[in-house]
C-alpha angles and dihedrals in degrees: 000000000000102000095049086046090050085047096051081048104054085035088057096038095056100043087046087050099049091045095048114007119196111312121253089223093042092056088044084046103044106000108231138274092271098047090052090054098043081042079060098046101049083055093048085042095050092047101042111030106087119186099209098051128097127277092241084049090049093046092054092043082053089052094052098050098056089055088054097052096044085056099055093057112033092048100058080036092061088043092054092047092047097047087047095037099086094040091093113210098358082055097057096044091055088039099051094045092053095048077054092069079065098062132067105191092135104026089055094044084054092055092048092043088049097059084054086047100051089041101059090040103037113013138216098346092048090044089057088040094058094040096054094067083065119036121046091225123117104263094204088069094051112101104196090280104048080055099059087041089053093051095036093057085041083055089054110035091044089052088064098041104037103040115002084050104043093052106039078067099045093064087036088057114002110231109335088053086048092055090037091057085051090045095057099040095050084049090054098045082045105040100001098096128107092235121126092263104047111023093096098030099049089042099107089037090051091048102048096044079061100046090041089053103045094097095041096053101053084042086052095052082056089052100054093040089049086050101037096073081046095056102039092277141119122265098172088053090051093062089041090051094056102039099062095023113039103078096046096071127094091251122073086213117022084066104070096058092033095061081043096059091033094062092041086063106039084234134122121232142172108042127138112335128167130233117199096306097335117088125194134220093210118164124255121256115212126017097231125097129309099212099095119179135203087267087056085061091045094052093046082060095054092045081046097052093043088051094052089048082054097056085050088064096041092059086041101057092041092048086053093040087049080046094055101041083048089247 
């Protein structure tokens, strides 16, 4: 019966997410399962990572402090989930409102919508400023469209990481897989860059978010190509999209939802960006304009709320399906 409880769970969890998010007061109360963990890997960073040792030691050290930091929270995660797990229906619902602190359906939905919202009302310079709280890209170098493009891939590649992942391991693993998954990725957008500090260090962190979000990534291009007909979109020019363009990005794995959104929108992502003073080549996702607009981000939402409708359904019919087969 584990697989239909881990699928309650992810059911409830992302329905509990998109209704109430994470509170404002909780997180200024109590911060928030992903800054506890970055809180710990500053701290592991700061410690191990020693600038003077070899590449092979750094490597190690990085290593190690993954480990470290898996175990400290998988192993309170699996406690959690041992002590709820025999109290029935008061146990799910725990259970299933913790797993929610994992997931950033809403949270993510408001940061896109905001970057519409501050370029039809303020222009080029709030639209930098409100895309800057969710890209890691200079803003300064952004024109209008680089802007929408910028919000519009977060959108994308966020939607992978931050809800198709989370709970494609949540229903792997109940609980503990679900905190293991956000372990990993907060260790990879805090260690994981090839940059002199941290390309050695970040190494094992790097490799394993590539390898934990392999599966979420290409469900997640699904996702977007199922939802985009229903939101005025191209389907059709989703699959071609990532067929010819995702594995040509950077990523092994941002590729796949961003040419997905890409080709729903007619639009193309992705391209050269710069990143503090390091600019990237990357390839261009999509073969449709460049010029995105505010709507484009708009209509990316609506694509981006369908497709996590979809992957409602998705949990509930295989929950009923596990029900049914006595799994």
């Amino acid at each position: 019966m584990f697989l239909s409880a881990f699928l309650a769970v992810v059911l409830v969890a992302l329905l509990v997410e998109a209704v109430f998010g994470y509170p404002d007061k909780l997180y200024a109360r109590i911060g928030h399962p992903v800054t506890w963990a970055g809180a710990l890997i500053a701290r592991l960073d700061r410690r191990m990572n020693r600038p003077n040792a070899s590449e092979g030691t750094r490597r190690r050290a990085g290593t190690a402090a993954l480990a470290i930091l898996l175990a400290a929270t998988v192993i309170p995660a699996w406690a959690v989930a041992a002590v709820l797990s025999p109290l029935g229906l008061v146990g799910l619902l725990v259970t299933s409102a913790l797993a929610s602190t994992l997931l950033a359906q809403r949270s993510l939905f408001d940061h896109v919508a905001r970057v519409a919202d501050a370029m039809e009302t303020g222009g080029l310079e709030a639209g930098r400023q409100a895309v800057s709280q969710i890209v890691g890209r200079d803003p300064a170098t952004l024109d209008s469209p680089a802007v929408c493009r910028a919000a519009i891939e977060s959108l994308a590649e966020n939607f992978s990481d931050g809800v198709t992942a989370p709970a494609v391991w949540l229903a792997a693993f109940g609980l503990p897989g679900g905190a293991a998954y956000k372990a990993i990725n907060t260790a990879d957008s805090m260690i994981g860059h090839r940059t002199p500090r941290h390309q050695a260090f970040g190494w094992a962190a790097a490799r394993l978010d590539d390898l934990v979000n392999l599966p979420a990534s290409r469900l997640t291009a699904v996702l977007i190509a199922l939802a985009a007909p229903l939101a005025g979109g191209s389907a059709r020019g989703a699959w071609a999209a990532v067929r010819r363009d995702a594995r040509h990005h950077r990523s092994p794995n941002a590729g796949w939802p961003e040419a997905a959104m890409a080709g729903a929108l007619g639009l193309r992502l992705a391209g050269p960006r710069t990143y503090g003073d390091t600019v990237v080549d990357d390839a261009w996702m999509g073969d449709g304009r460049a010029a995105a607009t505010s709507d484009d981000i708009r209509r990316a939402l609506r694509i981006y709320r369908i497709a996590c409708a979809i992957l409602w359904g998705f949990a509930a019919v295989l929950l009923a399906l596990m029900l049914a087969f006595g799994r």
